[in-house]
VEXDREN-2710 file (C-alpha; in Angstrom, 1 decimal):
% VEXDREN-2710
k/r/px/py/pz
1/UNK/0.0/0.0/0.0
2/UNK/1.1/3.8/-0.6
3/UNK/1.9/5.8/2.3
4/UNK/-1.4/7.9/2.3
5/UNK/-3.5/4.3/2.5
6/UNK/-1.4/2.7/5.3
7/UNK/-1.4/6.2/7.2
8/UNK/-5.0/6.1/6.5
9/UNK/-5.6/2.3/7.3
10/UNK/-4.0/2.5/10.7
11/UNK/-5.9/5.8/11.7
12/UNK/-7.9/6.2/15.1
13/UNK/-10.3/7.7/12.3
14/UNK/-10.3/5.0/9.9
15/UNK/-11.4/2.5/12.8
16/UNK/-14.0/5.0/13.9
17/UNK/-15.3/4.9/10.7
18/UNK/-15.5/1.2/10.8
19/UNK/-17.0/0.6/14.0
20/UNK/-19.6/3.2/13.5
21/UNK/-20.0/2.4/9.6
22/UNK/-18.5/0.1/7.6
23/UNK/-18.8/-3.2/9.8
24/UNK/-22.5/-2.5/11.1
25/UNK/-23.5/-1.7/7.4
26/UNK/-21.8/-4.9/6.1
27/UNK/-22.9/-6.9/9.0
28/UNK/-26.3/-5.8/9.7
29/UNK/-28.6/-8.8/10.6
30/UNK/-25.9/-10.8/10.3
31/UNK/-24.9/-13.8/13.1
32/UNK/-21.3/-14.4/13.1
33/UNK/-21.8/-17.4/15.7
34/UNK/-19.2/-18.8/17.7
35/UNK/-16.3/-18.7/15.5
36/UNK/-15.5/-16.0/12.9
37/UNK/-12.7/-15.1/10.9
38/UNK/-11.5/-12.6/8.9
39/UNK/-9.6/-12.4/6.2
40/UNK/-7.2/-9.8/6.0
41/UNK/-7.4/-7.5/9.0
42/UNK/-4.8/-5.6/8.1
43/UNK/-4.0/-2.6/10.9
44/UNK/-7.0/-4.4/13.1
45/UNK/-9.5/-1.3/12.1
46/UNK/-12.4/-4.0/12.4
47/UNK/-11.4/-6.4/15.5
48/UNK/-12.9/-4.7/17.9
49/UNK/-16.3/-4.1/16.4
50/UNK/-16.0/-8.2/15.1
51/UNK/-14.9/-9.0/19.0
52/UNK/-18.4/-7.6/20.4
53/UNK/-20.0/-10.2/17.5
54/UNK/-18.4/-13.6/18.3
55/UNK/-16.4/-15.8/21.3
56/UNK/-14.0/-16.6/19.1
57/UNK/-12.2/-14.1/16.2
58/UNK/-9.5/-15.9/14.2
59/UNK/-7.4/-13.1/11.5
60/UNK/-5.7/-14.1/8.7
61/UNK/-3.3/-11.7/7.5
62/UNK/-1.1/-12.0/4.8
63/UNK/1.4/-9.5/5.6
64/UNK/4.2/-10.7/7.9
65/UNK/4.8/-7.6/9.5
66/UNK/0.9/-6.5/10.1
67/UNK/0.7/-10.3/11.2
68/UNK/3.3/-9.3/14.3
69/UNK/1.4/-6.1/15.1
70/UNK/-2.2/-7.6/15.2
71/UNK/-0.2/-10.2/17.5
72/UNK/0.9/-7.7/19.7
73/UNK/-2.2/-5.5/19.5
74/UNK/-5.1/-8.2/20.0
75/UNK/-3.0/-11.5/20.8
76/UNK/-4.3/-11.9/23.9
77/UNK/-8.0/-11.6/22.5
78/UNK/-7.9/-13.6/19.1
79/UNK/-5.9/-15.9/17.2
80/UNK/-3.8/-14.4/14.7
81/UNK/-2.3/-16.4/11.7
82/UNK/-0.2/-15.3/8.5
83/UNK/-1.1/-16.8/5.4
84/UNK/-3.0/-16.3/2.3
85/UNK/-6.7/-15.9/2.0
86/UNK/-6.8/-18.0/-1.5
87/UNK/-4.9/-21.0/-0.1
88/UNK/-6.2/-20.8/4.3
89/UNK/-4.2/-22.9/6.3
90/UNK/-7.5/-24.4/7.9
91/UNK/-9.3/-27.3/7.9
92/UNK/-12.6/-27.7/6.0
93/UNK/-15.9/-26.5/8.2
94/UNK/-13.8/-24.4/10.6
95/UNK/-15.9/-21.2/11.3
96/UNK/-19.7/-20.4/11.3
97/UNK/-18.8/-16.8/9.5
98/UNK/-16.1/-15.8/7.3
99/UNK/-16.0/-11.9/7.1
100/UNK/-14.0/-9.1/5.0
101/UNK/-13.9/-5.7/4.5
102/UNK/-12.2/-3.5/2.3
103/UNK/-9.5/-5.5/1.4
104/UNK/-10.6/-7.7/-2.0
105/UNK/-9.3/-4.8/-4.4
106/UNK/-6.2/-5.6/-2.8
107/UNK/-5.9/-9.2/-4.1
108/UNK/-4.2/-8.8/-7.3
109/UNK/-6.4/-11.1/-10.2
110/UNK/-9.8/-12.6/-10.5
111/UNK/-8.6/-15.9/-10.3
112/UNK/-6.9/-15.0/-7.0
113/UNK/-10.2/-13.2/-5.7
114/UNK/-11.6/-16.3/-6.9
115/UNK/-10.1/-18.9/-5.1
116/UNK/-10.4/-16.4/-2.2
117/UNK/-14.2/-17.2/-2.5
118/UNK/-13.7/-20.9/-2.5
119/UNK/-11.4/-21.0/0.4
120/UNK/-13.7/-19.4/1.9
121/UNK/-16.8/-21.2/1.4
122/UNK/-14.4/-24.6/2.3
123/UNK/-13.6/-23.4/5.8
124/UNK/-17.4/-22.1/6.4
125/UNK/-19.4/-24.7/8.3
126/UNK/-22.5/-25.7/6.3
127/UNK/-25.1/-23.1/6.8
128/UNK/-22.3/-20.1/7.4
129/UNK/-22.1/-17.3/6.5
130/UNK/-19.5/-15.1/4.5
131/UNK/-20.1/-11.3/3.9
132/UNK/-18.4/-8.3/3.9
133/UNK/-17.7/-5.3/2.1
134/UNK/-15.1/-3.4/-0.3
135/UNK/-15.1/0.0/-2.3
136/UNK/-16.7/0.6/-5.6
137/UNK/-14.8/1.5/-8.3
138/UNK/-14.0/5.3/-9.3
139/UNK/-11.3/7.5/-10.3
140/UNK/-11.2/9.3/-6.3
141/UNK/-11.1/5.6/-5.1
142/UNK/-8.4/4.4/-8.4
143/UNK/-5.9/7.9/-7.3
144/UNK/-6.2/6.8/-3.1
145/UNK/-4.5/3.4/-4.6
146/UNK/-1.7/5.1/-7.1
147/UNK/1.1/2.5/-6.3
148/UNK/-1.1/0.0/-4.9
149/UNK/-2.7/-3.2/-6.2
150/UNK/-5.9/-2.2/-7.2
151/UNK/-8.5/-4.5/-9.1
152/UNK/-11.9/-3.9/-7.4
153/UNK/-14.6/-6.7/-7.5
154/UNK/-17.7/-5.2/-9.7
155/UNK/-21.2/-5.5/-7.6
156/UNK/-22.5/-6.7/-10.9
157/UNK/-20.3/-9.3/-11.1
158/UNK/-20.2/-10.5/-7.7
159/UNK/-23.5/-13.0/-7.1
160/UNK/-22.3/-14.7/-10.5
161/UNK/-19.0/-15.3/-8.9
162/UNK/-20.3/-16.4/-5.5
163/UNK/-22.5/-18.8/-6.9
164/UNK/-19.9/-20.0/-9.3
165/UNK/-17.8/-20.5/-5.7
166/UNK/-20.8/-22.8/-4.5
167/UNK/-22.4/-20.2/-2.5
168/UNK/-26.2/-19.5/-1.9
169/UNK/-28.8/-17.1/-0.6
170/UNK/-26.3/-14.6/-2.2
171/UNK/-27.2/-10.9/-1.7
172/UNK/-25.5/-7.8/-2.8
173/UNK/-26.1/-3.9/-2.1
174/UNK/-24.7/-1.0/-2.9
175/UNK/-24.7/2.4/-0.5
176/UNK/-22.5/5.5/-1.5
177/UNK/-19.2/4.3/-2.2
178/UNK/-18.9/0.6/-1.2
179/UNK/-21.2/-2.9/-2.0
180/UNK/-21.9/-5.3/0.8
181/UNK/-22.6/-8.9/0.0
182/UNK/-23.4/-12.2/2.1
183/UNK/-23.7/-15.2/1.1
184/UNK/-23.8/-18.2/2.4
185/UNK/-22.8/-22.3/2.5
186/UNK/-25.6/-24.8/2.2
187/UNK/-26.2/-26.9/5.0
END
């Protein structure tokens, strides 16, 4: 990530803005039952808005070095492990929810995002639930990314690619500059 979106990303502001915002939007009559994770924390914006939602919060972070902070941030209060959300080092049927936010532009092809959605349905118990949200796609959102990988995942597109995952009761919305989608894994 460029400067401006890590200084951003690890804000007091950006986390307000996800407590209050972003993860009750995304997550609105949602149940994340007794084990979550999410893929891609990042600086931890969401953890403690996901920590009020569910016993047990497992992060999967990508990043080495953001792996070690979220450690020594929220090690005592979740399970943090690095790896790759389009290969999870977890068994099958691990979690009732799988959750994500603002972070699939970020993976850098569709086959990638792709087998990001598979993974994801594997390590869902039958009847979970993944949702989650992510920026739409705009020149303010394209120059906040100059230097970054950016390939955001078109609403349009997205209940096509769910389903072609193996997901059901798939449901997309849009609301200013971001798309929310749940879906989930048949029992």
């Amino acid at each position: 990530m460029n400067i401006f979106h890590r200084m951003l990303c690890r804000s007091s502001m950006w986390e307000r803005i996800s407590a209050t915002s972003i993860v009750p939007w995304a997550l609105a009559d949602v149940d994340l039952g007794a084990g979550a994770l999410e893929i891609g924390p990042g600086y931890g914006a969401n953890i403690g808005s996901l920590l009020g939602r569910t016993p047990a919060l497992t992060g999967l972070e990508i990043d080495p070095a953001l792996t070690e902070r979220l450690r020594t941030r929220h090690g005592d209060s979740m399970t943090v492990v690095q790896g790759d959300g389009a290969a999870m080092p977890f068994p099958d049927n691990s979690f009732d929810a799988v959750v994500c936010f603002t972070m699939l532009h970020h993976v850098p092809s569709r086959r990638q995002q792709d087998a990001l959605f598979a993974e994801a349905l594997r390590v869902l118990r039958p009847g979970g639930v993944f949702a989650g949200s992510d920026g739409l796609d705009s020149t303010a959102f394209r120059l906040m990314h100059l230097g970054d990988t950016c390939l955001p995942v078109p609403p349009d597109t997205a209940e096509d690619r769910l389903a072609g995952a193996g997901f059901g009761k798939i449901g997309i919305a849009t609301k200013g500059t971001s798309f929310r989608f749940r879906a989930t894994k048949s029992s």
